[in-house]
N, C-alpha and C positions, 0 to 999 in steps of 0.2 A: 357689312351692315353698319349705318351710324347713324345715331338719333338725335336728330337736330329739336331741342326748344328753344322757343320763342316765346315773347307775352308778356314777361318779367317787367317790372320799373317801378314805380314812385305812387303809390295812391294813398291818398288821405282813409281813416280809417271809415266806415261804413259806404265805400265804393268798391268797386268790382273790378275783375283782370280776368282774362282768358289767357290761360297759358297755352300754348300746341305744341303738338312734338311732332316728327315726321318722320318716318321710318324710310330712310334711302336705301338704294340695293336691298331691296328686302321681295321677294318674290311675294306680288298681291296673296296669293293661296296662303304664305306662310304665317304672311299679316293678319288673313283673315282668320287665323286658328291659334293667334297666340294672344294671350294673356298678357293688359299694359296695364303697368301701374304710375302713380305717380307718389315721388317721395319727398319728404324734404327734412334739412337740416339748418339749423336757427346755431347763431354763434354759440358755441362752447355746449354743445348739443349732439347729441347723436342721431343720426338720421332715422327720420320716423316715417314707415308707412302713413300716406294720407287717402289715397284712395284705389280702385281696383275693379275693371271693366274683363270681363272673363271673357271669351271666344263665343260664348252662348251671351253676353249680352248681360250677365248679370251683375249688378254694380252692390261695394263695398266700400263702408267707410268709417274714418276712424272716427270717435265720439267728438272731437274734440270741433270738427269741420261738417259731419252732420247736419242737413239741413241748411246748409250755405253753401257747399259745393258740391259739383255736377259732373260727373266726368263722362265723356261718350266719346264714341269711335265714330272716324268715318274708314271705312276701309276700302272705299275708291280715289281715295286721296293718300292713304296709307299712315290715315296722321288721329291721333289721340289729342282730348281736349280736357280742360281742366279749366270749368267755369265756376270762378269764384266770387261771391257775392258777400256785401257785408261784412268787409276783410276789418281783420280784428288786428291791434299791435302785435297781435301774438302769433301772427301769421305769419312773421317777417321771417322770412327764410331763403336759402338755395335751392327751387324744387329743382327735380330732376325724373327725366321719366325713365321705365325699365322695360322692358321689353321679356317676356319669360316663355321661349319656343315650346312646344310642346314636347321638343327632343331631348329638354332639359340646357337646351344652352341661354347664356343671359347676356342681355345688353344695356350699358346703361348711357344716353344719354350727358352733354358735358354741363347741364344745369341751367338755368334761369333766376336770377337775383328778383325778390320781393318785398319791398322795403313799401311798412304800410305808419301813416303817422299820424301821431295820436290829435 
């Protein structure tokens, strides 16, 4: 299995990015019962939960991205999204998505750069 994003680049601060991730070799059934998230880490930073699309559909998010970002699945394309609006300086980070099976095994994704300017 590997999880390819995409979306990442250059935007000035209050525009928008769609990040996608795309779950390859990944059997549709298994896609459609596992739990994606998206994470990110900002220089000299530890990587923070940012948001969280469960198997039943139900979406979480950290305070911080609230209200500006959207995350949904499509699971006949096998791929997670991560629509970002209103990107702040403080969004600048390396997202990355995660993939969390229900059998307990994890995937993560090799990341996506987000460089937002003031």
């Amino acid at each position: 299995v590997q999880l390819q994003a995409s979306g990442g680049g250059l935007v000035q601060a209050g525009g928008s990015l769609r990040l996608s991730c795309k779950a390859s070799r990944m059997i549709l059934s298994v896609f459609s019962s596992t739990d994606m998230e998206w994470h990110r880490q900002a220089p000299g930073k530890q990587r923070e939960l940012v948001a969280v699309i469960t198997s039943a559909r139900r979406t979480m998010y950290a305070d911080s991205v609230k209200d500006r970002f959207i995350i949904s699945k499509d699971n006949s394309k096998k791929t997670v999204y991560l629509q970002m609006n209103n990107l702040e300086p403080e969004d600048r980070a390396v997202y990355y998505c995660h993939a969390r099976l229900q059998s307990g095994v994890e995937y993560w994704g090799q990341g996506t750069k987000v460089t937002v300017s003031s």
